[in-house]
N, C-alpha and C positions, 0 to 999 in steps of 0.2 A: 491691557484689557484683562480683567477677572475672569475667569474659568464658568463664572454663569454665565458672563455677555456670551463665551465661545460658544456655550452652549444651547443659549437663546440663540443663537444667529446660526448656528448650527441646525439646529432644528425648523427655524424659518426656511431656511438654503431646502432642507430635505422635501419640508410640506412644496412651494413653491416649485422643483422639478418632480416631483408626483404629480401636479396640477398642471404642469407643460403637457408631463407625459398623456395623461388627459388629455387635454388639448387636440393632440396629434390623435386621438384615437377615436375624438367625438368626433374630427373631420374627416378621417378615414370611413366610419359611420354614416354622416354626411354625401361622403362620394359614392359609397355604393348606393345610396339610396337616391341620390336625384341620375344615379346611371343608368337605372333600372325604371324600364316602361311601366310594370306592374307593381303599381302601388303596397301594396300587400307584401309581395316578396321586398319591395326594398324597403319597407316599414321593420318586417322580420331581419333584416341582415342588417339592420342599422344598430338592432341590441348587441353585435357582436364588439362594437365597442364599450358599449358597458358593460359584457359580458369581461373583456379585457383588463378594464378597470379594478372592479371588483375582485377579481381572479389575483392579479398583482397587487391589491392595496395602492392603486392610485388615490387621487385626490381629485372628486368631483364636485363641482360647488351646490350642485341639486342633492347629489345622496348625502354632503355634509351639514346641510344647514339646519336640516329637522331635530340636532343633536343640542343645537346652542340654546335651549330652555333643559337642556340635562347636564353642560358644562359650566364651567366658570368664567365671569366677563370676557376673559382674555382669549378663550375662544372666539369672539369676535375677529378680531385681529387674526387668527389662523384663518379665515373665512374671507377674509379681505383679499390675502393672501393666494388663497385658492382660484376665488373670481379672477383676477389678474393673470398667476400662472396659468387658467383655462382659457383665458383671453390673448393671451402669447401663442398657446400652442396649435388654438385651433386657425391665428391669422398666421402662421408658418405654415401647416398645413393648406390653408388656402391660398396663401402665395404664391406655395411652390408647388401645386395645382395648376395653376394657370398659366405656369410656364413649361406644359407639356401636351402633347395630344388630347389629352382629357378636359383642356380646359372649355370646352362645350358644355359641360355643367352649368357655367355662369351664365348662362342663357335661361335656365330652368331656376337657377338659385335668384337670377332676377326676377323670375314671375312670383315666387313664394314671400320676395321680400316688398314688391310692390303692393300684394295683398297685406303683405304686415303696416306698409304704411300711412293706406290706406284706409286701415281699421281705429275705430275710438281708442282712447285710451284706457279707457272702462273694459272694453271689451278682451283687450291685450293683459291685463291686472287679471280677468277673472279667467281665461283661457290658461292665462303661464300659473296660476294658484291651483288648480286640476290639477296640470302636469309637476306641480312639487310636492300635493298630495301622491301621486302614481312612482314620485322616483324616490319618496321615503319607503312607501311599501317594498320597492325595490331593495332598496339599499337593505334596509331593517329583514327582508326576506332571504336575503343571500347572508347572512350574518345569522339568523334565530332559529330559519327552517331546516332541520337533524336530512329528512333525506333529500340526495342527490338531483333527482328530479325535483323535487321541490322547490330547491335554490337555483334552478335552471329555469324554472317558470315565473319565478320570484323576477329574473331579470329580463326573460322577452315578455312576457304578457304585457307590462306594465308601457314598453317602451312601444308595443306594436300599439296599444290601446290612444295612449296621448298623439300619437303620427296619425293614424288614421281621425282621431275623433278631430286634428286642427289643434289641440293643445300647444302653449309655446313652451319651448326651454330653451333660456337663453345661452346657454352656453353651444348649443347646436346653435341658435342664431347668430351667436357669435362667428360661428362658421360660413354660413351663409351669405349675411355681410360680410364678411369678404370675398367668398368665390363673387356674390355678384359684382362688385367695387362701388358698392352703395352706403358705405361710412358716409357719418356727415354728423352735424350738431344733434340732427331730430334722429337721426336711425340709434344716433346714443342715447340719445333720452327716452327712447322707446326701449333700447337692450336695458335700461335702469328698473324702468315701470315691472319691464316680464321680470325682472329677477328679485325685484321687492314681491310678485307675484308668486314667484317658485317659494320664495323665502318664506312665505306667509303660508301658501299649503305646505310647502317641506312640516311645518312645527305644528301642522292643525294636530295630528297623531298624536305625536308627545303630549303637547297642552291636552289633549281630551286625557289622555291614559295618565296624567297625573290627578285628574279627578276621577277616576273611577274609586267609585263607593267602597266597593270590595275589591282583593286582592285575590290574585290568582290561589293565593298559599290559601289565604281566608277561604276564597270556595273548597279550596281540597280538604280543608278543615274541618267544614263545615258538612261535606260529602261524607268525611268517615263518620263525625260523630252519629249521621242518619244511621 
C-alpha cells in the first residue's frame, strides 16, 4: 500500500471517529433534553453537545455540509463519511441508554418520532432545510465570530431556536430513532429526506455569499475612498 492510500485512509479513520465522537454527544444532548419537563431548559442544555463539538473539532454532518459549494468534489465523500460516523454514535449512545434507568426516555422519544411520521414529506424537507440553515450560522459563528460571547451565542441560540420552532436535524433524529426503537424502511427514508433538507439549508449561506455583488474588502474600499 502507497504512503497516499496510508494517508487517505488515515484521514478517512480520523474524520469517521470525530463523527462517532459526534454521535455520542448529539445523544447525550438528546437525553438531557427529552429528561427535562421544561421545554426551554432542555432545548438550552441540548446545545451543550454542540457546544462540545465545536470546542473539540468534532465532525458534525449539519455544521459540515454548508462547506461542500467551497470544497472540492471529494469533499463529498468526507460528508458521507461524517453522516455515518454520526449515525454510529448517536445509535451507541442510544442503546446503551436503554439499557439503564434512564431508559424512560423512549417513551417521550416515541411521541416526537410518531409526530415525525406522521408528517408529509414536504413538510419534514422544509422544516430539516430551516434547521441546516440555523446550524451553518452556528458552525460559521463559532469559527468567524472574534469575541467570546459571541461564539457562545453563535452556538445555543441557533440550536434553542430550531427545538423550540419544531425544525428537524437529522442527526438528533438519528438519536431518537433509536431511544424510541422505531427504525424501519419509512423512518429511513424520512432520516434521508431531513438530511437532503439539512443539506440544502446547510449551503443556502454559502451559494448566496458567493453572489454577493460587492466584497466585504470592496465595501471597505469603497468607505475610505468617501
Amino acid at each position: 500500500m502507497t504512503y497516499r492510500k496510508v494517508g487517505i485512509m488515515s484521514k478517512l479513520i480520523d474524520t469517521f471517529l470525530r463523527a462517532v465522537a459526534t454521535g455520542l454527544m448529539i445523544g447525550v444532548g438528546g437525553v438531557v433534553y427529552l429528561s427535562c419537563d421544561n421545554r426551554y431548559i432542555g432545548a438550552a442544555l441540548f446545545g451543550m453537545g454542540l457546544f462540545v463539538i465545536l470546542s473539540f473539532g468534532f465532525n458534525l454532518y449539519t455544521g459540515k455540509v454548508g462547506y461542500a459549494v467551497e470544497r472540492e468534489p471529494s469533499y463529498l465523500k468526507d460528508l458521507a463519511v461524517i453522516w455515518l460516523g454520526n449515525l454510529v454514535g448517536t445509535a451507541v449512545t442510544g442503546g446503551l441508554i436503554l439499557c439503564t434507568r434512564a431508559a424512560g426516555i423512549g417513551e417521550k422519544a416515541a411521541e416526537l418520532c410518531k409526530v415525525k411520521m406522521g408528517d408529509s414529506l414536504l413538510s419534514l424537507f422544509i422544516l430539516a432545510f430551516f434547521c441546516g440553515v440555523l446550524m451553518f450560522i452556528a458552525a460559521e459563528g463559532y469559527k468567524t465570530i472574534d469575541s467570546s460571547l459571541g461564539r457562545h451565542l453563535a452556538i445555543f441560540l441557533p440550536v434553542i431556536v430550531f427545538i423550540l420552532c419544531g425544525f428537524e436535524h437529522c442527526v438528533a433524529n438519528m438519536f431518537y430513532f433509536t431511544a424510541a426503537k422505531m427504525w424501519s424502511p419509512a423512518s429511513f427514508g424520512r432520516l434521508l429526506i431531513m438530511t437532503a433538507g439539512n443539506s440544502a439549508g446547510g449551503v443556502l449561506i454559502p451559494l448566496l455569499r458567493k453572489g454577493f455583488i460587492v466584497s466585504k474588502s470592496a465595501e471597505k474600499a469603497d468607505k475610505r475612498a468617501a
